[in-house]
N, C-alpha and C positions, 0 to 999 in steps of 0.2 A: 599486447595492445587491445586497448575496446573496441565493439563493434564500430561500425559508420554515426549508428545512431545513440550509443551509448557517449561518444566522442563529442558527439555536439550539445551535451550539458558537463559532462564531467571529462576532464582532457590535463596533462601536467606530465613533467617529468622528473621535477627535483624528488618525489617522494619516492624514485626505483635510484635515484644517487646515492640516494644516502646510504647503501650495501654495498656499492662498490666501495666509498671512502670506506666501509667499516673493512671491508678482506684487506685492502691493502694495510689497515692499521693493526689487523691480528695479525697479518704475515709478520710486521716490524716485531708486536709484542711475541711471537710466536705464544701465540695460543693453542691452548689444545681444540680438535673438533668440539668436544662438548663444549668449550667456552664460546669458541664463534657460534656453534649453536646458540648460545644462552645473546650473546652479543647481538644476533641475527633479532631474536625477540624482541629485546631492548632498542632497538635501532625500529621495529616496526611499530613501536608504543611511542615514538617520539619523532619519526619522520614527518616530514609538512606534509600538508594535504597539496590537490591539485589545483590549480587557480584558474589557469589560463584561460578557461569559459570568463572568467568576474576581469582579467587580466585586460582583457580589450572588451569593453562595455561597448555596446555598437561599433559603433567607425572611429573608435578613441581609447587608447590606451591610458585605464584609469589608474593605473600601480605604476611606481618605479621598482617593484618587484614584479616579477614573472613566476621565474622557474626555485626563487630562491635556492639555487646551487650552495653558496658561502652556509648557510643554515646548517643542509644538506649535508656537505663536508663535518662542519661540525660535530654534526648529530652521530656520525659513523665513526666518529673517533670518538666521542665521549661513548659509547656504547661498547667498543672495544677496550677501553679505560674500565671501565666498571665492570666488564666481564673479567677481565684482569684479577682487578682485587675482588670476585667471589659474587657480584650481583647475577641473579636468575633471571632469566628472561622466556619468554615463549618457546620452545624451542622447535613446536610446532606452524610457527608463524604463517610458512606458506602454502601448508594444505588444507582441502578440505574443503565445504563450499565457505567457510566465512574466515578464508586464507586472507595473507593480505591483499590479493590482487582484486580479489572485492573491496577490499578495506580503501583503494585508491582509487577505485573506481571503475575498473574495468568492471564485464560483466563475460568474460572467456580468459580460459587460462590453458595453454599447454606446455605442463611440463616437460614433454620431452626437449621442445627449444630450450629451457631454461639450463639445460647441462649438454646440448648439443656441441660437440667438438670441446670441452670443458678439459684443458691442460692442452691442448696442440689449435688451436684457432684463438688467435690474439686480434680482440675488435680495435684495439687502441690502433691494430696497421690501418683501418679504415676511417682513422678523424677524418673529415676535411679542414680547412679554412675558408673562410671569409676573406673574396675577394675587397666586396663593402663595408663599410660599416654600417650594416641597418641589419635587419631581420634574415635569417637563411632565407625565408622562403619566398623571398624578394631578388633572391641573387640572381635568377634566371634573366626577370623583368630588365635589369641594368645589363647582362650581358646582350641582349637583345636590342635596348635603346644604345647602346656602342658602337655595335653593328649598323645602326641607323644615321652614326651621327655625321657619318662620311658622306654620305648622298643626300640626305634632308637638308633643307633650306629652313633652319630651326625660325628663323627672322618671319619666315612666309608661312608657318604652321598654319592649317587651319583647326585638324581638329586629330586628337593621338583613341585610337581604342585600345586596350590593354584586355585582349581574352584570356582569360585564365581559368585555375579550377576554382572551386567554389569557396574556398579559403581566403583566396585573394580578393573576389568582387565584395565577400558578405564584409568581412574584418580590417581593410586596409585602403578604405578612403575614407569619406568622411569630409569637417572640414577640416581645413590646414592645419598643420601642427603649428602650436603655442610655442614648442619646446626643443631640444635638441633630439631630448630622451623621445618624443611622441615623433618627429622627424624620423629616427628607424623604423616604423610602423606604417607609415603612410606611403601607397605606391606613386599616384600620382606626382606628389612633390619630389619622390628622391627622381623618378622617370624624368622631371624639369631639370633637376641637378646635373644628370649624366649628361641631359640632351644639349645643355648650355657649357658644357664643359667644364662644367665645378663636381666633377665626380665624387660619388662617396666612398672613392677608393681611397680617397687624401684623406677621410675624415668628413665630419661633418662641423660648421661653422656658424653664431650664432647671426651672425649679420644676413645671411642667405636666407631666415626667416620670414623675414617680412619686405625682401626686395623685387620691385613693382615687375620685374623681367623674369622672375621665378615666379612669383602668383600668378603673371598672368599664362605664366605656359604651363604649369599645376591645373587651373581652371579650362583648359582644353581638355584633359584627360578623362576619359572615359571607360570604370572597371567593365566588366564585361563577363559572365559566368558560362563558362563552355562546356558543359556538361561531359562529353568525349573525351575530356582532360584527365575528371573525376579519379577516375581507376588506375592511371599512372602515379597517380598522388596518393591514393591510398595505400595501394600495393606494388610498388615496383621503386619507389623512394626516387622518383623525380619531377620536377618542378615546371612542368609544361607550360610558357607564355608565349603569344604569339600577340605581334601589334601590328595595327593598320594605322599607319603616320599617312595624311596627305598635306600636300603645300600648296604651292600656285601652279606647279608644276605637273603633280598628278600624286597617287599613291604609292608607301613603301611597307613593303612586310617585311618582319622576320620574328623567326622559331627558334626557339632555346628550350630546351626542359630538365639539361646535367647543368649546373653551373661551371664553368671551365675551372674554376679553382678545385675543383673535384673530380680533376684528372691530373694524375702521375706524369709530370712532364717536367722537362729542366726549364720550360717557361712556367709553368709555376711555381715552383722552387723558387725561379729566381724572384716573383713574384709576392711571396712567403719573408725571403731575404731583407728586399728594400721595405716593402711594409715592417719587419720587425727592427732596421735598422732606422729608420724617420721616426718611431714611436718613441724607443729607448735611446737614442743618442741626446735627447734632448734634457733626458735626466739623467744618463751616465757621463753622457761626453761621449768621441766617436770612437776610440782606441777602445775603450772599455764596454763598447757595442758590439762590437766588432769582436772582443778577446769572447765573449757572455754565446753570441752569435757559434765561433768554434768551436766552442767548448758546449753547446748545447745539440750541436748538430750530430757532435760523438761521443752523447755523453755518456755511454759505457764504458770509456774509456776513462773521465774524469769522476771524482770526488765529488760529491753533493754539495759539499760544504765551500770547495774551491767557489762552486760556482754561486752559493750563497752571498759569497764575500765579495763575488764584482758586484751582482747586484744590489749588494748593500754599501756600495760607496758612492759617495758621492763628489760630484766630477766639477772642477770651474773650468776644466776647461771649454773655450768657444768651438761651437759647431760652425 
C-alpha cells in the first residue's frame, strides 16, 4: 500500500490483480518457476495502471470503469500464455527502487508481507460480500441507517449528518446521481434508499432516480469528515460511520465501522444465499439456482465443468 499522502493522487487496485489471475493460470499451465518468472515480467508491462484518483472526479464518478478487474484477469492469463510458448519477460519485475510497486504507484514497499505465510495463509478465507449493492465503503453508512429506520419518523426528518472518514465526506456526495452506475457512489441518496425502505440490498432501480420522496430526503443529508475515524480507515480495514438523524421528535444516532456482511455468521450466509438466489433464478430458473447454489457451496466436491453447464443453460421455466 502507498503512503496516506501518496494515496490521494495515485490509488487503484486492478494493477496488483493482474498476478493473481496470472499464478492461478501457471498453476493450470504448470509452469516452470523460470516461466512464471518470465510471465510475472510480462504481466508487469501490460497491467492497467491505477485510476481511482481520475475514477471519481470531485463528488462524481466520471468512468464506468474503476478498478478494471475483467482487463486485469485478462492480462494474467495472456502473460501466462505467452510465457508458455517461450516469451521473456522481466524477471526482475519487483525489486529494486524502480520495481513495480513504484511502477503503480505506491512509494513503500515491504517485501517481507509480499511472501508472509506464502503456502499455509489462504486470503481467498477472507473475501467478504456485499450486503448492498453500491460501493464497499458505503456498506457501514446503510448498516447504520437500518438501525435507524426502526425509531425515525423518516416522514418528519428534519436534517441526517453522516460523520465519516475523509474518504466519504471528500468523494461521495456531490450532486444527485444521473445514473444507476453513479447511484453506487453517492452516500446521501443510497442513506435516502435504506431510510425509505427501498434498500440497496434489493438492487438498485432506475425509477428511484428522480422520485420527488428520495431527493427530497438525499437533500437533507449532510457528509461530515471525522478526522478520529481517519486511522481505523487507513490501518485496521474498517469503515467507521456514525449519524445524527433528528425528526420532530428529537435526535437518533448510531455507529457501525465492520459492515455486518463481514462477519462469519449463519445470518450471513443466509444472507449470501437469498441475494445469490434472486439474482440467478431469474436467468436460470429456481431448480437450476438452487442445484448452481449446492454445488458451489461444496465445490471441492464437484467438477468445474458440471457447474459450467448449469450455468450455461438456459431456463423458461417461471420464477
Amino acid at each position: 500500500m502507498p503512503t496516506y499522502e501518496r494515496a490521494q493522487t495515485v490509488f487503484g487496485f486492478s494493477t496488483w490483480q493482474t498476478f493473481g489471475a496470472l499464478v492461478s493460470a501457471a498453476k493450470l499451465l504448470s509452469l516452470s518457476g523460470a516461466e512464471i518468472e518470465n510471465a510475472m515480467g510480462l504481466a508487469g508491462a501490460q497491467a492497467p495502471v491505477p485510476n481511482v484518483r481520475k475514477f471519481i472526479d470531485g463528488n462524481r464518478a466520471s468512468s464506468w470503469i474503476k478498478n478494471a478487474y475483467g482487463i486485469a484477469g485478462r492480462i494474467g492469463v495472456l502473460s501466462a500464455q505467452l510465457a508458455a510458448d517461450g516469451y521473456v519477460g522481466n524477471r526482475n519485475i519487483f525489486d529494486g527502487p524502480s520495481g513495480f510497486w513504484i511502477m503503480s504507484g505506491s512509494d513503500q514497499f515491504r517485501r517481507e508481507l509480499a511472501v508472509n505465510g506464502l503456502g499455509y495463509i489462504w486470503k481467498i478465507t477472507d473475501v467478504n460480500f456485499k450486503a448492498y449493492a453500491c460501493c464497499y465503503w458505503l456498506q457501514t453508512m446503510l448498516d447504520a441507517a437500518e438501525s435507524l429506520r426502526g425509531v425515525l419518523e423518516v416522514a418528519a426528518v428534519k436534517s441526517i449528518e453522516i460523520h465519516a472518514f475523509r474518504e466519504i465526506s471528500v468523494r461521495f456526495g456531490g450532486a444527485l446521481p444521473n445514473s444507476i452506475f453513479e447511484a453506487q457512489f453517492h452516500a446521501p441518496y443510497l442513506a435516502a434508499l435504506q431510510l425509505l425502505d427501498r434498500s440497496p440490498a434489493q438492487g438498485l432501480r432506475e425509477e428511484d432516480l428522480f422520485d420527488p420522496k428520495v431527493i427530497a430526503l438525499a437533500q437533507k443529508v449532510t457528509l461530515l469528515h471525522d478526522p478520529e475515524m481517519d486511522c481505523a480507515f487507513r490501518h485496521c480495514d474498517l469503515y467507521p460511520v456514525r449519524i445524527v438523524a433528528r425528526d420532530k421528535v428529537g435526535s437518533f444516532k448510531a455507529f457501525v465501522e465492520r459492515p455486518r456482511a463481514a462477519e462469519k455468521s449463519s445470518e450471513v450466509e443466509d444472507l449470501v444465499r437469498r441475494k445469490f438466489l434472486s439474482i440467478l433464478s431469474v436467468k436460470l430458473g429456481k431448480q437450476a439456482t438452487i442445484d448452481a447454489w449446492n454445488m458451489i457451496y461444496a465445490i471441492e466436491n464437484h467438477s468445474v465443468n458440471d457447474l459450467m453447464k448449469i450455468l450455461g443453460r438456459e431456463s423458461t421455466e417461471i420464477c
